[in-house]
DOGU-263560 format. One record per residue: z, y, x of N, C-alpha, C in turn; residue in three letters. Coordinates in steps of 0.05 Angstrom, whole numbers, plus 5000, padded with zeros to 4 digits. Layout:
<atoms>
ATOM   n_Z   n_Y   n_X  ca_Z  ca_Y  ca_X   c_Z   c_Y   c_X  type
ATOM     Z     Y     X     Z     Y     X     Z     Y     X   ALA
...
</atoms>
This chain:
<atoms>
ATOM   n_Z   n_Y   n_X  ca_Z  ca_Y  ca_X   c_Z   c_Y   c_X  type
ATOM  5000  4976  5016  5000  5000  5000  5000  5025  5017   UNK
ATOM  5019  5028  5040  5020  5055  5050  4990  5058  5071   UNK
ATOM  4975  5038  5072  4947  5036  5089  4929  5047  5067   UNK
ATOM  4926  5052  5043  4908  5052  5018  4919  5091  5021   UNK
ATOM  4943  5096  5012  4956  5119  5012  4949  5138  5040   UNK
ATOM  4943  5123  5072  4930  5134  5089  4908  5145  5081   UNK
ATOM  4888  5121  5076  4859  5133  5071  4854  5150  5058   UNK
ATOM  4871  5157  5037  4869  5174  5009  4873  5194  5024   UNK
ATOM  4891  5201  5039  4897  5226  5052  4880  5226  5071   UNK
ATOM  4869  5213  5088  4846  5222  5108  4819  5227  5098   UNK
ATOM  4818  5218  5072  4794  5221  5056  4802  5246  5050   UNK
ATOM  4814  5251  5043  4817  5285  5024  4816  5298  5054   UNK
ATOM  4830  5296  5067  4825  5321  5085  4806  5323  5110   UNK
ATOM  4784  5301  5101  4763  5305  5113  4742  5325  5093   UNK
ATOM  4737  5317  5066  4726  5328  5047  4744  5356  5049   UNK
ATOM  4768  5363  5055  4773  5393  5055  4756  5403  5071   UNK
ATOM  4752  5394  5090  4744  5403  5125  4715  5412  5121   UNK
ATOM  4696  5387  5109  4673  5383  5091  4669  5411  5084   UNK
ATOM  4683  5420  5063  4679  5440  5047  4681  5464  5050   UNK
ATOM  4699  5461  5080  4697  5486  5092  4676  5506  5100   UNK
ATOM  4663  5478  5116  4643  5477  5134  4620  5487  5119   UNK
ATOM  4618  5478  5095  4598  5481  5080  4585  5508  5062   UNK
ATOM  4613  5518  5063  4623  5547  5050  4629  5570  5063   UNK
ATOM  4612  5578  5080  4606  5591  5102  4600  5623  5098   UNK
ATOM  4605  5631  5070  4598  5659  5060  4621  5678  5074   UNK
ATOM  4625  5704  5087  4647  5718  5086  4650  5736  5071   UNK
ATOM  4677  5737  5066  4688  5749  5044  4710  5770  5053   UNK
ATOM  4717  5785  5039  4740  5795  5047  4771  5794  5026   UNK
ATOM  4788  5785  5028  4802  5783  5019  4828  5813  5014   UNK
ATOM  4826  5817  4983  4847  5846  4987  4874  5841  4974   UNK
ATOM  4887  5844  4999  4926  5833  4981  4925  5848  4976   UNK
ATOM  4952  5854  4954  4970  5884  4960  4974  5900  4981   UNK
ATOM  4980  5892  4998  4990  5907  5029  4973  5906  5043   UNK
ATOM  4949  5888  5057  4934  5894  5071  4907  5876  5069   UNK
ATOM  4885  5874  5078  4855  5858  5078  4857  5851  5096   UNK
ATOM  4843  5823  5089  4835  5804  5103  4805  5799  5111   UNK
ATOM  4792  5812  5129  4765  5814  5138  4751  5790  5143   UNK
ATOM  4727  5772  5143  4713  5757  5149  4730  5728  5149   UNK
ATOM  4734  5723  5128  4742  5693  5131  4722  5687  5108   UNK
ATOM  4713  5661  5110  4698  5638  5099  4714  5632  5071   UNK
ATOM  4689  5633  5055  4706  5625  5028  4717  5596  5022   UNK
ATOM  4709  5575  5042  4722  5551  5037  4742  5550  5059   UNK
ATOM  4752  5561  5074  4783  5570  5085  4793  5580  5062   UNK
ATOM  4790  5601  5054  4806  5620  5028  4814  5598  5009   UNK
ATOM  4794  5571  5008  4800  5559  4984  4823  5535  4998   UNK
ATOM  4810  5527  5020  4836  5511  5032  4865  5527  5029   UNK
ATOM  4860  5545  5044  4885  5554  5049  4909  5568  5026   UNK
ATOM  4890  5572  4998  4904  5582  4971  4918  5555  4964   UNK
ATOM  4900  5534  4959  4909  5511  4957  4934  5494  4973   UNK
ATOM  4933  5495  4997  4958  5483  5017  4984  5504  5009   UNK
ATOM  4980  5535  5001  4997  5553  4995  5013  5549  4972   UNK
ATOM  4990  5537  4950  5012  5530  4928  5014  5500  4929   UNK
ATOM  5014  5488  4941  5022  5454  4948  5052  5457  4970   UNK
ATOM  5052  5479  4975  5083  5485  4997  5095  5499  4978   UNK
ATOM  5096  5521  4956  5115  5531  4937  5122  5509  4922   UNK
ATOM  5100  5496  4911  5114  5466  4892  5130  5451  4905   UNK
ATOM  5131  5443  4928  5143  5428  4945  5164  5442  4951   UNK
ATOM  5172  5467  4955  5198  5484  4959  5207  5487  4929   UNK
ATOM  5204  5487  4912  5217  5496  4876  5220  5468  4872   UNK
ATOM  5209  5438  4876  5216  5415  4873  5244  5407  4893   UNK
ATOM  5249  5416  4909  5272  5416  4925  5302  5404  4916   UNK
ATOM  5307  5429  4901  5336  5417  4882  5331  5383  4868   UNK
ATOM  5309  5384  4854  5307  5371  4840  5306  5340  4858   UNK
ATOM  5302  5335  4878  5295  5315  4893  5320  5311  4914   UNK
ATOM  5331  5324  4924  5358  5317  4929  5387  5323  4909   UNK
ATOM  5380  5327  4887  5396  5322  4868  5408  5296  4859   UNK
ATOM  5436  5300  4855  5461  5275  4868  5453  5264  4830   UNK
ATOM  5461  5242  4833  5458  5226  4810  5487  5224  4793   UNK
ATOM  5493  5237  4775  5522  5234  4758  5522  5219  4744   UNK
ATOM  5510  5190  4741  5519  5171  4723  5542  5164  4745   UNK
ATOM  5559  5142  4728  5585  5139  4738  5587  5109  4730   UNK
ATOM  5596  5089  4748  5592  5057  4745  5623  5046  4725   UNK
ATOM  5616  5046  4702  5646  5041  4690  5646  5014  4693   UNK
ATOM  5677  5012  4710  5685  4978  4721  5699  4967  4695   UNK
ATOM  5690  4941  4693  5705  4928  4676  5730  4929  4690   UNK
ATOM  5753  4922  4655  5780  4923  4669  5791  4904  4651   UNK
ATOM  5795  4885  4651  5809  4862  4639  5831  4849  4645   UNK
</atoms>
């Protein structure tokens, strides 16, 4: 199973890489605070994407080391 779960992930982030490559337009990117000059629109798309795949992964946090309060009631006879 965790050999199947490899490929899946080397498959996807070859096809990121793929898509990079392929998407070669520049763009400029305008935050609030400052621009981002000549990056490739399939970076912009990688990199929005890995951005909110690390906020989900930080706001899932609690939830995943969160202690378990069921409580084992011992028989008592």
């Amino acid at each position: 199973m965790k050999y199947i779960l490899l490929l899946v992930f080397v498959s996807l982030t070859g096809y990121l890489f793929l898509f990079s490559s392929l998407n070669s337009n520049l763009v400029i990117l305008d935050l609030y605070f400052f621009k981002i000059q000549n990056i490739s629109i399939g970076f912009s798309l990688i990199g929005s994407l890995m951005l909110g795949a690390l906020i989900s992964f930080l706001l899932q946090i609690p939830l995943i080391f969160k202690k378990n309060k069921k409580t084992l009631n011992e028989d008592k006879s």
